[in-house]
C-alpha positions as CSV (number, residue, x, y, z in Angstrom):
1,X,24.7,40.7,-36.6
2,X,23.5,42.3,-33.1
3,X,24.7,41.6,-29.8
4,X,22.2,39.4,-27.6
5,X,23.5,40.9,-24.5
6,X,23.7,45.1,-25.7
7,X,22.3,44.7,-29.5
8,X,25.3,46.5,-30.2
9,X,27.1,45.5,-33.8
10,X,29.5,42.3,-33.6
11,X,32.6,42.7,-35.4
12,X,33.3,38.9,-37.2
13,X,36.6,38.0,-37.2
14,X,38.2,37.0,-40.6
15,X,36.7,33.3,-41.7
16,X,40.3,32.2,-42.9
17,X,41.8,31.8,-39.5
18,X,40.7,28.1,-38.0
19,X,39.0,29.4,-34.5
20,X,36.0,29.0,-32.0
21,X,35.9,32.7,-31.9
22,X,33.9,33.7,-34.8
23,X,33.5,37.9,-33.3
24,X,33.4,40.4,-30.7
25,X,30.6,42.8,-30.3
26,X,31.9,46.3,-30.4
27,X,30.0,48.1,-27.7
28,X,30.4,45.4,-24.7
29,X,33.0,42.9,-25.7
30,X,31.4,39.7,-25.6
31,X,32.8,37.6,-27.3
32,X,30.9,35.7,-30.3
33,X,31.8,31.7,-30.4
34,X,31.2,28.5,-32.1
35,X,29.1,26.3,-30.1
36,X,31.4,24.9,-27.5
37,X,30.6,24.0,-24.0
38,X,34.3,24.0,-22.1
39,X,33.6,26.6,-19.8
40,X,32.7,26.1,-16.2
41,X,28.2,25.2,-15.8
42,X,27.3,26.5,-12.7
43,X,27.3,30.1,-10.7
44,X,30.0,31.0,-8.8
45,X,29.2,30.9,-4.8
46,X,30.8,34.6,-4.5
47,X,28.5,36.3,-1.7
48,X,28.8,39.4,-4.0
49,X,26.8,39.4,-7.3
50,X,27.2,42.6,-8.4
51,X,30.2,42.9,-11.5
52,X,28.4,40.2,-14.2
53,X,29.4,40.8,-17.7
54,X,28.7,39.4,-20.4
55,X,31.6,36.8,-21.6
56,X,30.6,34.8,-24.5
57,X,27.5,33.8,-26.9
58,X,27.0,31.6,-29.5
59,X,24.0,30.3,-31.6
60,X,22.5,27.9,-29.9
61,X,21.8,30.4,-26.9
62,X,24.5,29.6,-24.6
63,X,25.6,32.7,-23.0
64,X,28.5,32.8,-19.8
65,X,29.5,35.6,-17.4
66,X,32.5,36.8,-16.2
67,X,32.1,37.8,-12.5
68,X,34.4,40.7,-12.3
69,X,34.6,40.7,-8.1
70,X,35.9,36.9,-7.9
71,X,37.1,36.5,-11.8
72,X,34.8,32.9,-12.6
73,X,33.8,32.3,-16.1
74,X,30.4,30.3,-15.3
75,X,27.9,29.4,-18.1
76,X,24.0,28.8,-18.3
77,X,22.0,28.0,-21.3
């Protein structure tokens, strides 16, 4: 499977461990999940929007960023 965010090559996780996490891509980091929607739904309100990585993905398209400059998970999708 191919990262979304870098098409770099997800590393899955072993299936035998109960876990939202199902992988991890390899060449970014983010982080490959179940469908879950716990994590915060809006954009920070830092004034600096520079530092965005990618976070987390999962099949249905949702996607979150980590804002490295004020540390807020937020989620779109």
């Amino acid at each position: 499977m191919k990262c979304p965010a870098c098409n770099g090559e997800i590393k899955r996780l072993s299936s035998s461990i109960p876990s939202d996490q199902q992988g991890v891509c390899v060449e970014c980091g983010g982080v490959y999940l179940t469908d879950i929607s716990a994590l915060a739904k809006t954009w920070c309100t830092c004034p600096v929007v520079s530092g965005m990585e990618v976070f987390f993905f999962s099949d249905s398209g949702n996607h979150g960023w980590l804002h490295t400059v004020c540390g807020q998970v937020t989620q779109t999708g």
